[in-house]
Wavefront OBJ file of the C-alpha trace (Angstrom):
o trace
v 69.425 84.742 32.005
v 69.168 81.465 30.836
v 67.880 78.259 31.609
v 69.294 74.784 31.538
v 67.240 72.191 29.923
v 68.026 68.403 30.917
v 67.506 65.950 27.444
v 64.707 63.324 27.864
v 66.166 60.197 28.689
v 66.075 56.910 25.888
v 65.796 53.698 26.373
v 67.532 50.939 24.205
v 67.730 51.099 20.589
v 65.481 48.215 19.293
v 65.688 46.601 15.884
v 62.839 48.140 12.985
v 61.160 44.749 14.014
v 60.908 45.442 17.398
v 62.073 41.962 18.556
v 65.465 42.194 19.422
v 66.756 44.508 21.641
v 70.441 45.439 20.938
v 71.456 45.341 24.655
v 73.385 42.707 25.699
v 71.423 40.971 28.852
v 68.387 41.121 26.160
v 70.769 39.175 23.409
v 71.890 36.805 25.933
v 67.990 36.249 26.948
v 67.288 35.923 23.130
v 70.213 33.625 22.727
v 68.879 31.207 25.238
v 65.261 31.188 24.135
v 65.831 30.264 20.774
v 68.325 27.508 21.773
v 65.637 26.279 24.153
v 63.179 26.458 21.180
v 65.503 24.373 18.910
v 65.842 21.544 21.470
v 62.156 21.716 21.715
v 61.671 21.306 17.615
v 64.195 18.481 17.775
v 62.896 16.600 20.249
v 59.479 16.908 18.521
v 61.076 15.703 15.500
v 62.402 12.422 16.747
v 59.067 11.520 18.338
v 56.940 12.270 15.970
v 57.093 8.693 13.525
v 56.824 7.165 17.280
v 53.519 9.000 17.605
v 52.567 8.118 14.442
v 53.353 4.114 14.992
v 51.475 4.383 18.516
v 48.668 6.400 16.468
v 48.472 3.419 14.056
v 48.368 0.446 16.493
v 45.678 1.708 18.643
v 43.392 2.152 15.614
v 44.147 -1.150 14.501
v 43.729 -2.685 17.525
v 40.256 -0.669 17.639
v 39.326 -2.046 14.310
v 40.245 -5.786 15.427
v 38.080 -5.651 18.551
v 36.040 -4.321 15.721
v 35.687 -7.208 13.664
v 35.445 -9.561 16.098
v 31.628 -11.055 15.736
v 29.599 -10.713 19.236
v 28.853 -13.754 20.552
v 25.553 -13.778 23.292
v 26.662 -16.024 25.660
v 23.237 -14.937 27.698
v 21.313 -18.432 28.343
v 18.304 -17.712 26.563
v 15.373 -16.223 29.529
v 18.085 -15.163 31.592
v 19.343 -11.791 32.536
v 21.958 -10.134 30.609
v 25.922 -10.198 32.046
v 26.364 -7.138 32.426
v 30.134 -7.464 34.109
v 31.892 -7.757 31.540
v 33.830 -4.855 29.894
v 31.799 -2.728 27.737
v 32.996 -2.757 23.643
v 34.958 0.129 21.642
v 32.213 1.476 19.869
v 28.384 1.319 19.436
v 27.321 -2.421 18.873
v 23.148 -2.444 18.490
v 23.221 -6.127 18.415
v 25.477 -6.511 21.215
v 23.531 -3.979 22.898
v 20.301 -5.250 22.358
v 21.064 -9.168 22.861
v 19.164 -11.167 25.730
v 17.141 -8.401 26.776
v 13.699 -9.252 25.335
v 14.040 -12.959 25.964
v 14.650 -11.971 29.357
v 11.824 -9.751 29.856
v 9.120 -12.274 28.307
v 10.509 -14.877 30.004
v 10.111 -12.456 33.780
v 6.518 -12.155 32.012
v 6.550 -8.603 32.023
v 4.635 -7.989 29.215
v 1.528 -9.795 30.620
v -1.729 -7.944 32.427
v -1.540 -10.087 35.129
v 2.353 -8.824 35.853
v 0.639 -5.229 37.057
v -0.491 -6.188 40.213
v 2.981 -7.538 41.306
v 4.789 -4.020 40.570
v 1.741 -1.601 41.118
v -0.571 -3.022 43.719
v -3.853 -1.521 44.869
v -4.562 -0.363 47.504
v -8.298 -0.887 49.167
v -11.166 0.363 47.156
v -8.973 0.998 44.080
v -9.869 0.134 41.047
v -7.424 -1.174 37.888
v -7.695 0.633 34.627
v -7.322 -1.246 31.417
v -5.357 -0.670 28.661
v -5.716 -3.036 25.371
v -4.163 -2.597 21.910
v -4.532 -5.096 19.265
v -1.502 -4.826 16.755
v -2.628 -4.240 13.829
v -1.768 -7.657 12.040
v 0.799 -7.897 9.390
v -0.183 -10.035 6.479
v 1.605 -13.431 6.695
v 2.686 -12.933 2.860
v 5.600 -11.161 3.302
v 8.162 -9.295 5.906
v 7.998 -6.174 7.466
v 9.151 -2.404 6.247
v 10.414 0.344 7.920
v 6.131 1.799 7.850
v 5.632 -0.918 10.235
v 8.683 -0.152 12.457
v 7.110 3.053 12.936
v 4.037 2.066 13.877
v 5.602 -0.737 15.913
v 7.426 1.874 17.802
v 4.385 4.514 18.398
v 2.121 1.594 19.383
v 4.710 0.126 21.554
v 5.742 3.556 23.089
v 1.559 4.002 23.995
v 1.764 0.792 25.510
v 4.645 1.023 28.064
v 3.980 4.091 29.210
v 0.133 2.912 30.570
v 1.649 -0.142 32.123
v 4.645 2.321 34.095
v 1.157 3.969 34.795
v -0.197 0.814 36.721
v -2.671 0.009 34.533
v -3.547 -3.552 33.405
v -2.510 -3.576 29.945
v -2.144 -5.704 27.015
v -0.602 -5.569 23.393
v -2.059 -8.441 21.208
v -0.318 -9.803 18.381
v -1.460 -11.568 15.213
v -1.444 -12.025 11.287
v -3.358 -11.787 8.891
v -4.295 -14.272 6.396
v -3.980 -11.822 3.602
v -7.166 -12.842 1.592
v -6.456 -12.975 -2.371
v -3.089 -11.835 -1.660
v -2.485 -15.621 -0.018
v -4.611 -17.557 -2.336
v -2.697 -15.888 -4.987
v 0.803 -16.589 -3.621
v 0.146 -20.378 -2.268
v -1.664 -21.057 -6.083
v 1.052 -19.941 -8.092
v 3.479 -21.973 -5.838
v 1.108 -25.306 -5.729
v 1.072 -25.253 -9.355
v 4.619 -24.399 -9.645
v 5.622 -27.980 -7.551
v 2.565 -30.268 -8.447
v 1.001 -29.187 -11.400
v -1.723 -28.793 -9.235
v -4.931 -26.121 -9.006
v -7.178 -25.182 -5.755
v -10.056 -26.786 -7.368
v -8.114 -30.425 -7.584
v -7.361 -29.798 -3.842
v -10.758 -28.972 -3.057
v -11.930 -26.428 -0.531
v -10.711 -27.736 2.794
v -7.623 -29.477 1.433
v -6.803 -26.151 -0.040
v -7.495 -24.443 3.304
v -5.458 -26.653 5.116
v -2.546 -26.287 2.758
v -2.834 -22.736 3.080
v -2.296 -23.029 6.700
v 0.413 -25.226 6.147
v 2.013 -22.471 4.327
v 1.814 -20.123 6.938
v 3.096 -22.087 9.581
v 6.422 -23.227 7.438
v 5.935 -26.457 7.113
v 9.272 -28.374 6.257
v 7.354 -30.390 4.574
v 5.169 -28.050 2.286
v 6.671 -26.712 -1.259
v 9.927 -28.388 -1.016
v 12.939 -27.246 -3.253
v 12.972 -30.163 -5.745
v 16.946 -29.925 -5.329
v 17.701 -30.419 -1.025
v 14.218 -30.932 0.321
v 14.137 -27.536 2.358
v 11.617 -24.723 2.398
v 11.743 -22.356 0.448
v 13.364 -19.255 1.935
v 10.899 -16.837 0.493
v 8.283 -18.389 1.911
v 9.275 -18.195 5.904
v 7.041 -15.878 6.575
v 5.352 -15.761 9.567
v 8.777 -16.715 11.729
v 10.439 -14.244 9.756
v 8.064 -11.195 10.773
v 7.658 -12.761 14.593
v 11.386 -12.117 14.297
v 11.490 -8.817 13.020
v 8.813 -7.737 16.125
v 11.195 -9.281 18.631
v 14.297 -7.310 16.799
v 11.949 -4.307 17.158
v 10.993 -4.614 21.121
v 7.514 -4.583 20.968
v 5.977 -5.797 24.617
v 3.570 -8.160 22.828
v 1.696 -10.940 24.957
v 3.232 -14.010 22.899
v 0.929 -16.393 25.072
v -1.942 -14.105 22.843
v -0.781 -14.486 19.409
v -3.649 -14.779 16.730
v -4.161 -15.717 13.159
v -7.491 -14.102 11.827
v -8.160 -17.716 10.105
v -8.590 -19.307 13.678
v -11.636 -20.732 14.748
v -12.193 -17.895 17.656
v -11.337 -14.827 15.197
v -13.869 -16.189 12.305
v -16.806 -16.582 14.922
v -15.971 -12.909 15.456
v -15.974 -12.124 11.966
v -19.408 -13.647 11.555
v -20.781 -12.113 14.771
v -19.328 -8.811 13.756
v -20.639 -9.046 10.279
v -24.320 -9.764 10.953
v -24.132 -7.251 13.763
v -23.241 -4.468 10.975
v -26.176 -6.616 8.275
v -28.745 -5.523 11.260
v -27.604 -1.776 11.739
v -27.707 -1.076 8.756
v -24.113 -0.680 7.881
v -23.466 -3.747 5.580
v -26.866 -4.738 2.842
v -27.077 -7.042 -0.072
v -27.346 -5.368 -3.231
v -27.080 -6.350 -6.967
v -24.419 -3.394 -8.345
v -20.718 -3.437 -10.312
v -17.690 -4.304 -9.241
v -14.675 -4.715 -10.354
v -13.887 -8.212 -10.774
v -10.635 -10.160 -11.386
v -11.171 -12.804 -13.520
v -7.724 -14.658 -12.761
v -8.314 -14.624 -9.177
v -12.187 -14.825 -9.570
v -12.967 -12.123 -6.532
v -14.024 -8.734 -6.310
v -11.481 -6.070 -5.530
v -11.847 -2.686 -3.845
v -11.485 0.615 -5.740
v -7.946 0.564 -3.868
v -6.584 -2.804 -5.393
v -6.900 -2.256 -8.868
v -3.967 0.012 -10.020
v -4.538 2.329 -13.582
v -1.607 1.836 -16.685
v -1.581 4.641 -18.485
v -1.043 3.938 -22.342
v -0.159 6.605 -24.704
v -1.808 5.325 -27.786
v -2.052 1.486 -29.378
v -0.338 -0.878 -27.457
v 0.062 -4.868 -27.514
v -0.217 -6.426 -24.334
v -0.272 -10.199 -22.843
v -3.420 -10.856 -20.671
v -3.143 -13.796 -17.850
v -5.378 -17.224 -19.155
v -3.978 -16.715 -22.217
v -1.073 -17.949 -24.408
v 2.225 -15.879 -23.926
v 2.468 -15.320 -27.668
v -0.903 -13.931 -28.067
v -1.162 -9.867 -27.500
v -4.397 -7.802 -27.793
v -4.416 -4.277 -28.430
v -5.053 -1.652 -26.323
v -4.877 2.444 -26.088
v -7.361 2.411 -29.578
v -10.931 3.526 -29.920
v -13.093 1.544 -32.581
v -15.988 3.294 -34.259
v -18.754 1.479 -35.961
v -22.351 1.837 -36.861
v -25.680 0.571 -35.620
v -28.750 0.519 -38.309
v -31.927 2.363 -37.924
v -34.833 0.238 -37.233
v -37.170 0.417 -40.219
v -34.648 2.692 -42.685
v -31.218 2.396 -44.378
v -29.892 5.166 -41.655
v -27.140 4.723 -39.302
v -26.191 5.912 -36.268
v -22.197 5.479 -35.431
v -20.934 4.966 -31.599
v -17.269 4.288 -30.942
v -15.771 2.290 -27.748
v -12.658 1.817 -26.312
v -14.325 -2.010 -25.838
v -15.727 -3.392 -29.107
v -16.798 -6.878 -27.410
v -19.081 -5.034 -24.441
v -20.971 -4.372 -27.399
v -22.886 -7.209 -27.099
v -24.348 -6.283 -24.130
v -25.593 -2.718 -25.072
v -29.035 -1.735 -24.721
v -29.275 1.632 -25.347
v -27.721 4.564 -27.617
v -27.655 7.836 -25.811
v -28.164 10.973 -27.692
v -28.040 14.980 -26.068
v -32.018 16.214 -26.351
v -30.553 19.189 -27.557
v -28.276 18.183 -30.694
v -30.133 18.689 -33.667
v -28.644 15.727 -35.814
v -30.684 13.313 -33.816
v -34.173 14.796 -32.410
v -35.762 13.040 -35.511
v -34.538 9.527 -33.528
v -35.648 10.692 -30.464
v -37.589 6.997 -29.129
v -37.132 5.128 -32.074
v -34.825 1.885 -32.145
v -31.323 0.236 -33.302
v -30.399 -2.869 -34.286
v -28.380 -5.048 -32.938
v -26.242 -7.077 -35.875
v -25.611 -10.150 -33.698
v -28.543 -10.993 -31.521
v -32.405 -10.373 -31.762
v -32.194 -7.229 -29.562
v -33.919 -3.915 -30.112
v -31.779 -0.854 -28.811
v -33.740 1.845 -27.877
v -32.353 5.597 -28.545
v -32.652 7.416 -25.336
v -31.768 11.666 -24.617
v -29.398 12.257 -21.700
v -27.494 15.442 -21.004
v -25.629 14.038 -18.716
v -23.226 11.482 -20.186
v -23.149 12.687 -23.784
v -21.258 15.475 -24.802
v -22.200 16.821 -28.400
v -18.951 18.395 -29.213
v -17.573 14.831 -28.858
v -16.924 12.147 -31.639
v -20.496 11.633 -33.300
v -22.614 12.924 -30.123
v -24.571 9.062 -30.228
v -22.759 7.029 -27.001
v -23.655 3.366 -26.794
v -24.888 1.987 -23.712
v -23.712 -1.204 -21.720
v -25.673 -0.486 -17.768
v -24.042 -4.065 -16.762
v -20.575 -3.654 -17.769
v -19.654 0.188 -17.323
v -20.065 2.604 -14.028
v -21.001 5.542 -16.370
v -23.322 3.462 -18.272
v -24.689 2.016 -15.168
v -25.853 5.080 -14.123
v -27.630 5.848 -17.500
v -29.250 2.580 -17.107
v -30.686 3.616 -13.763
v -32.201 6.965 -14.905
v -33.573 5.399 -18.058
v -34.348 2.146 -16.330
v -32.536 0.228 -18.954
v -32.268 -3.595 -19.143
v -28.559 -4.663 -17.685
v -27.541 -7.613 -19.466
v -24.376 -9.334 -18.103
v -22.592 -11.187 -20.705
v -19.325 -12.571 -18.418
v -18.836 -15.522 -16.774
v -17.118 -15.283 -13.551
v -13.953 -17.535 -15.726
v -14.046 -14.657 -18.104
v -15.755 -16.154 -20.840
v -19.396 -14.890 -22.529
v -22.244 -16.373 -21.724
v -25.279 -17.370 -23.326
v -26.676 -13.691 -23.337
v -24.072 -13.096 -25.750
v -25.594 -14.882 -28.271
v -24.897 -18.810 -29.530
v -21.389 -17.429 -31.726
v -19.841 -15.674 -28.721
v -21.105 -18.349 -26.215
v -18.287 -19.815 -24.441
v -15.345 -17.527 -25.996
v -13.027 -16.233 -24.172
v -13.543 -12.036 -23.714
v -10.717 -10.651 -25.948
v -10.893 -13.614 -28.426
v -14.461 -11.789 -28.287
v -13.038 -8.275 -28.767
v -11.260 -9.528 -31.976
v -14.490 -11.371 -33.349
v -16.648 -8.301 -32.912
v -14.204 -6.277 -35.256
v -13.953 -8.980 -37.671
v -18.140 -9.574 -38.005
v -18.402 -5.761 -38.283
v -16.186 -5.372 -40.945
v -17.994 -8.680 -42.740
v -21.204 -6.361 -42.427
v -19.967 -2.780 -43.806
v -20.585 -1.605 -40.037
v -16.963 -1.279 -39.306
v -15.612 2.508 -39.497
v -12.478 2.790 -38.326
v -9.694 2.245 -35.161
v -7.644 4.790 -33.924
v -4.983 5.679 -31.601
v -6.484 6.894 -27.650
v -4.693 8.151 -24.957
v -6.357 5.789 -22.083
v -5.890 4.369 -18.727
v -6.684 0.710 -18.632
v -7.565 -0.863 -15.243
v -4.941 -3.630 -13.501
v -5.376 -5.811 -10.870
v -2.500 -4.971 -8.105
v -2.202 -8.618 -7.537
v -2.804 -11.044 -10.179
v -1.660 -7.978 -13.264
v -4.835 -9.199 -14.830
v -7.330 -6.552 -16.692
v -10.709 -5.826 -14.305
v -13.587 -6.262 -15.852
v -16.826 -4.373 -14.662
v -19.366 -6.835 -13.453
v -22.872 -6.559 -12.067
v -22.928 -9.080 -9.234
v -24.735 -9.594 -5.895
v -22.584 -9.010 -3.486
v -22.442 -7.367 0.095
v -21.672 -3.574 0.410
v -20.358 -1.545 3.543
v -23.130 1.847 3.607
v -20.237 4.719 3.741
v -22.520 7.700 3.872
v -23.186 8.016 7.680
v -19.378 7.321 8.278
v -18.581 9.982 5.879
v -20.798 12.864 7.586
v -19.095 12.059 10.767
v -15.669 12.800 9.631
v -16.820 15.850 7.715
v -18.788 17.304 11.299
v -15.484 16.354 13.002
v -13.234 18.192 10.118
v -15.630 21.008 10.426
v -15.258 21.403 14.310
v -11.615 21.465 14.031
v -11.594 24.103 11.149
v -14.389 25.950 13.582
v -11.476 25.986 16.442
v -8.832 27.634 14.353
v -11.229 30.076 12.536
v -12.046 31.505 16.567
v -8.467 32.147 16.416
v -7.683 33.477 13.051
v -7.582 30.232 11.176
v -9.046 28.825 8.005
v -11.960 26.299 8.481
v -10.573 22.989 7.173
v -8.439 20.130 8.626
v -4.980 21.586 8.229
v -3.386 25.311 9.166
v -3.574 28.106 6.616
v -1.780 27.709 3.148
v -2.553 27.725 -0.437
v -1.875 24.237 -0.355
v -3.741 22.945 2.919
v -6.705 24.626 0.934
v -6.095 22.982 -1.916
v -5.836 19.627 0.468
v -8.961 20.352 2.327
v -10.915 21.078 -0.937
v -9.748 17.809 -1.440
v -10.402 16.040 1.868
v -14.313 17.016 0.878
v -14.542 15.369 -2.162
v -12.515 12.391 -1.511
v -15.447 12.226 1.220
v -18.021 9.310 -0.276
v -21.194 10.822 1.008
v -23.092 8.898 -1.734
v -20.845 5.520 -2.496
v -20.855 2.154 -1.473
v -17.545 0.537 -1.019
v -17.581 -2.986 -2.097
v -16.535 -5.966 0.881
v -14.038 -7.645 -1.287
v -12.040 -10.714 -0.887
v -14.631 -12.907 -0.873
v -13.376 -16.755 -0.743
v -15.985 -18.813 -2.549
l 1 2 3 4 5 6 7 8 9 10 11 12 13 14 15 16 17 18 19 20 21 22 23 24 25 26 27 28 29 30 31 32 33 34 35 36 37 38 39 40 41 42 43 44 45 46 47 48 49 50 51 52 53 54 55 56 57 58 59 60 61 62 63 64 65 66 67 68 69 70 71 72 73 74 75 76 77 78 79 80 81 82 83 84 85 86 87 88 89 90 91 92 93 94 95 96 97 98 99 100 101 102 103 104 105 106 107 108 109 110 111 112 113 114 115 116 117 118 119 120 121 122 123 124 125 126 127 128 129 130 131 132 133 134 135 136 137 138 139 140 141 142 143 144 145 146 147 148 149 150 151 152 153 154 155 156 157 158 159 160 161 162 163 164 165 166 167 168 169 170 171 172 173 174 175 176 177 178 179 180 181 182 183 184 185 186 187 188 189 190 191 192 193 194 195 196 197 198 199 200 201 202 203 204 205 206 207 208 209 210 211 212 213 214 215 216 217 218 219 220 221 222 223 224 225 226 227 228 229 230 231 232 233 234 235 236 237 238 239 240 241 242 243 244 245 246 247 248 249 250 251 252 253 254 255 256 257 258 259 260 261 262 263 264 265 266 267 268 269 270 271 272 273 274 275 276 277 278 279 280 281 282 283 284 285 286 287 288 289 290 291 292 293 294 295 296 297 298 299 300 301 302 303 304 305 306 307 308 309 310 311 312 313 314 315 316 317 318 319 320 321 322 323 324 325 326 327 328 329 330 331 332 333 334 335 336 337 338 339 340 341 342 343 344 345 346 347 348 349 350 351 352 353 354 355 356 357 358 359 360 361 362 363 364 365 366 367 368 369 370 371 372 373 374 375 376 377 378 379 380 381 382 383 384 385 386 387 388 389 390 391 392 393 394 395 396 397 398 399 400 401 402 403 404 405 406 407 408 409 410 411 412 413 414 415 416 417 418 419 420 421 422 423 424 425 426 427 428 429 430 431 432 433 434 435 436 437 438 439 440 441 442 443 444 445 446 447 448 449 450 451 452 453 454 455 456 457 458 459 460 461 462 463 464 465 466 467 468 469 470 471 472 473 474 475 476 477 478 479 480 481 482 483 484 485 486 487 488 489 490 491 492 493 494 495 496 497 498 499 500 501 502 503 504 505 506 507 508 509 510 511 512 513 514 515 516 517 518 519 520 521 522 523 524 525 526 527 528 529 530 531 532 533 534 535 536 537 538 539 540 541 542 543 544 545 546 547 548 549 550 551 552
């Protein structure tokens, strides 16, 4: 018996890309989807360049509303329209315009403005909140380090005054010291041919201030009568901290030359003479001849020369170059005998202010001078031969090193162990002095450097000048060479400052080590160790610094 089997049952036969099926309600369907798609494409087609046109004139129209310059139209002190439709894009200065006249002329930025928006209640009492701006020097305009600062100090401020505290931020300038004396000189002598010294003290003061307030009438242009532009200063920077949004007290505004600041100065400085702090003491500095002041460590920059180099110095003609980068031997005699005993220097003139040759107590070429005597060639001076191990190195040049206490910090040192004479030979103007005996007396130092060579060579004493790798020492304001001087002048006692920051660096390194850390300022890495190692001996547990600038 058998069995019928019914077939499966198919549905329509559909293309091999299985799009198009071969019935005919699906072709129809088909038929009428891609005519609708075509209708859709051409329509596209014929608006597209419209788009494009529309596209086009909206960005120009952007870009005119663009250009057009923003006008504040804000009556200075008043409060800013703010009705009117707001621009296309970002616009700081539109954004910013009005606003800060407005709030210094509602006074907010004033102590006495707290108690109108936070007032006490009974038995309360006001906290205070005072920072004085760091003052900008007056001799140029502010960088983007002081919009930083501006910004962090400012920030500080407003949020203790939304606090209801009584706060204040102070502004000022600063007079700038040698940086302002050197700026005003150069530009006096520029229009009148004129020096500080013809003005005098207090006419020189006077112009000075003069200067800083832009005076119309101070360094003219010898073409239209107007200041200089270069030289608007003070309004320029007052500017700049208005631009910037700072919430000074303008009604506060100092100048560290007014008569209240520099009865502070004095009070503060013989407050710091009776601690302790500040003392009198007769030691080298480094002294700039052109602007006749000391400088700190900080203001004199060092040029690095590779090896002999010609270089103009300031106070002298433009044509005449001295050399530099060279080391000159040459030979002092023996006392009593035909021997010699050869030194070389970097500084031939300083030569005639030695006063001691400095052997190692251990190099055998010398023991048979040990406390005998040089001569000098120039002047009726004795130069004793002392031992130190601590300056001279025998593997270097001849092992002998001369000494000059009053015009080198190495030597200076030698000449306080050995208890040397220190013979300054400078005038302040940069010329020798008597001590440099009656030839040198009055000449100018590196007419002296050139004299010393020639003399030398007139005596047989000359050996020989040769190329050195050196860094010479330049002021950072007046590009004049420093010359070490031994001076009375007033020092600032940085050893008890110094041990403070070095407990409070040593507390904070004792934190982190409780929790895994290195002991030092900054987190673990080879290079905060490196920077901590260095943190300790930039630390000047045994300096002085000098308290330059001083206006004689």
């Amino acid at each position: 018996m058998s069995e019928s089997v019914t077939p499966p049952q198919q549905g329509p036969v559909v293309d091999a890309d299985a799009k198009n099926p071969t019935t005919k309600s699906a072709a129809k369907k088909e038929a009428k989807r891609l005519e609708k798609e075509a209708k859709l494409a051409a329509k596209a087609a014929k608006a597209a360049p419209n788009a494009e046109k529309k596209a086009k004139a909206e960005k120009a129209k952007k870009d005119d509303a663009a250009d057009v310059p923003f006008v504040n139209t804000t009556p200075k002190g008043e409060k800013k329209d703010m009705s009117q439709p707001m621009g296309a894009g970002y616009n700081p200065i539109a954004i910013e315009a009005a606003w800060y006249d407005w709030w210094s002329a509602q006074g907010f930025f004033k102590p006495e403005s707290t108690e109108k928006y936070f007032p006490l209640k009974d038995g309360e009492k006001r906290e205070l909140f005072v920072v004085p701006a760091p003052p900008p020097n007056v001799t140029g305009s502010l960088h983007i380090g002081h919009g930083l600062t501006t910004a962090i100090q400012d920030s500080l401020v407003r949020w203790n005054r939304m606090l209801g505290k009584e706060t204040l931020f102070a502004p000022g300038f600063d007079h700038a010291g040698i940086s302002t004396q050197s700026v005003v000189e150069k530009r006096l002598y520029k229009t009148s041919g004129k020096t500080r010294h013809d003005l005098g003290r207090e006419k020189f003061v006077d112009t000075v201030r003069e200067w800083k307030d832009e005076s119309v009438t101070f360094f003219p242009s010898a073409k239209n009568g107007k200041i200089d532009d270069g030289y608007r200063y003070q309004a320029k920077i007052t500017n700049q901290l208005h631009r910037l949004g700072g919430s000074y007290d303008w009604d506060r505004v100092a100048f560290t030359m007014n008569e209240t600041l520099s009865k502070a100065v004095v009070e503060t400085f013989c407050r710091l003479h009776e601690e302790g702090i500040i003392y009198r003491a007769n030691r080298l500095v480094n002294w700039c001849v052109k602007l006749n002041t000391t400088l700190s460590n900080l203001e004199v920059e060092q040029k690095q020369l590779t090896g002999r180099t010609l270089l103009n110095v300031p106070g002298y003609e433009i044509k005449e170059k001295f050399e530099f980068g060279v080391i000159t031997s040459f030979a002092y005699l023996i006392e009593g005998s035909d021997e010699r005993i050869v030194v070389a220097t970097t500084r031939p003139e300083t030569m005639l202010g030695d006063t001691a040759i400095a052997v190692h107590p251990d190099d055998p070429r010398y023991k048979h001078l040990h406390g005998k005597f040089a001569v000098h060639p120039f002047l009726d001076r004795r130069i004793p031969i002392v031992t130190d191990s601590i300056i001279v190195d025998m593997e270097f040049g001849t092992g002998a090193v001369k000494i000059t206490p009053a015009h080198d910090p190495n030597d200076y040192e030698v000449g306080v162990r050995h208890n040397l004479e220190f013979i300054n030979i400078l005038n302040d103007n940069g010329t020798f002095n008597a001590n440099a005996g009656e030839h040198f007396n009055g000449m100018k130092r590196f007419h002296a450097r050139v004299e010393v060579v020639k003399l030398l060579k007139e005596k047989g004493l000359y050996i020989e000048t040769k190329d050195n790798p050196m860094q010479i020492p330049i002021c950072s304001k007046s590009g004049d060479l420093i010359e070490p001087v031994l001076k009375p002048q007033w020092w600032v006692n940085c050893k008890p400052l110094a041990e403070e920051a070095m407990k409070r660096a040593s507390r904070i390194g004792a934190f982190r080590a409780n929790y895994g850390g290195d002991t030092g300022v900054l987190p673990i890495s080879s290079e905060s160790k490196e920077l901590n190692k260095m943190y300790d001996s930039l630390m000047p547990l045994d300096e002085a610094d000098c308290v330059t600038d001083q206006r004689r």
